[in-house]
C-alpha positions as CSV (number, residue, x, y, z in Angstrom):
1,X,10.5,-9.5,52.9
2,X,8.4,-9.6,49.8
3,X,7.8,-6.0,48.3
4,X,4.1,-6.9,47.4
5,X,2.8,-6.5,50.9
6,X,3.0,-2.7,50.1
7,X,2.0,-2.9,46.2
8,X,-1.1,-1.4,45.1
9,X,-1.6,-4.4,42.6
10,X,-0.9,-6.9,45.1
11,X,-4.2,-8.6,45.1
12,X,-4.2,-8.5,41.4
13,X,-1.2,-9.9,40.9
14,X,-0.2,-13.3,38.9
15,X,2.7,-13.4,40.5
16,X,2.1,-12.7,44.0
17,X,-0.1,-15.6,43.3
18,X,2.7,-18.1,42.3
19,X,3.8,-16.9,45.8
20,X,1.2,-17.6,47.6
21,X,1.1,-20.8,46.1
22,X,4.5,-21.6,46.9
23,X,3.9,-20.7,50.9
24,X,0.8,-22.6,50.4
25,X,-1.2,-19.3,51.9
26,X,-4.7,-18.7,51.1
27,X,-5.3,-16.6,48.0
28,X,-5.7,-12.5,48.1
29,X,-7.8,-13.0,44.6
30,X,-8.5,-16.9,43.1
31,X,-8.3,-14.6,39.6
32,X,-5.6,-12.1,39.6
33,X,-5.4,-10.3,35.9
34,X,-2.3,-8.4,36.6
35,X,1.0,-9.8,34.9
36,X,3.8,-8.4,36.8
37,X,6.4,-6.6,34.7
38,X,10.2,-8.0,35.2
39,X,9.3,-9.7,38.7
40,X,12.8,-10.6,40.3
41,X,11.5,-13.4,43.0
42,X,14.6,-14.5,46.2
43,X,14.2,-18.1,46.6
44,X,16.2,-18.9,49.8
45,X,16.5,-22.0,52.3
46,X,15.6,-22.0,55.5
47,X,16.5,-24.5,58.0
48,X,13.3,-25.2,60.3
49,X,14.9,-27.7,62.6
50,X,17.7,-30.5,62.0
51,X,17.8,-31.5,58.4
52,X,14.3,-29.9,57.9
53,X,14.1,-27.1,55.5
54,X,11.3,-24.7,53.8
55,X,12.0,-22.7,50.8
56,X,11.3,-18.8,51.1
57,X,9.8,-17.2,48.1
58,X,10.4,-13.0,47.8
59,X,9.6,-10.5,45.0
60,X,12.4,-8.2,46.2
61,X,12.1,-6.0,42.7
62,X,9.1,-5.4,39.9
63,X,8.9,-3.0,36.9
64,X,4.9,-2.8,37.9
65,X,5.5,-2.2,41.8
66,X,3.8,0.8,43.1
67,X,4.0,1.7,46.7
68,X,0.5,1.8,48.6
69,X,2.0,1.4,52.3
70,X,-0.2,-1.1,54.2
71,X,-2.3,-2.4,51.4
72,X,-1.8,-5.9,52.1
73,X,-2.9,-5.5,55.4
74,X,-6.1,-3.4,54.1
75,X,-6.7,-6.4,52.5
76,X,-6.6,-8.9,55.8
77,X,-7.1,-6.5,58.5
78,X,-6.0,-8.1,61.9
79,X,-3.3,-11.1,60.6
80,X,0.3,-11.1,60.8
81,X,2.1,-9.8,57.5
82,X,3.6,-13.1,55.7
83,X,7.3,-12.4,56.7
C-alpha cells in the first residue's frame, strides 16, 4: 500500500499526483506545490484476468513523509482507500 494515504502532505504532493495519474484516480489537489524529497515509488504487475495486466504504482518510502493517520480519508470521507 502507498504510504501517502497517511501523509500529512498528501494532498499537496507532486508526486502523489504522478500517482494518481498513473491509477487514472481523480485528483486530491489539480495544483499540488509540494515536491516530495527522495520518493522511492513500487511499480508492480498485476494480472487482472488471462493475459490482462494493470501496473501498480506505490510510494513505499519519502524523505518528506510525515505520519497524519487517516488523512487521506479526511480528505474523501466515505470512499474506499486506493489499495
Amino acid at each position: 500500500m502507498c504510504i501517502c494515504v497517511n501523509c500529512k502532505w498528501v494532498d499537496r504532493c507532486k508526486t502523489y499526483h504522478d500517482v494518481e495519474e498513473k491509477h487514472e484516480a481523480d485528483h486530491l489537489s489539480l495544483t499540488p506545490d509540494l515536491e516530495a524529497k527522495n520518493p522511492f515509488i513500487h511499480v508492480s504487475l498485476v494480472e487482472e484476468s488471462k493475459g490482462e495486466f494493470t501496473m501498480e504504482w506505490d510510494v513505499r518510502s519519502c524523505s518528506s513523509f510525515y505520519e497524519e493517520i487517516g488523512k487521506w480519508s479526511k480528505l474523501r470521507p466515505g470512499l474506499e482507500i486506493p489499495a
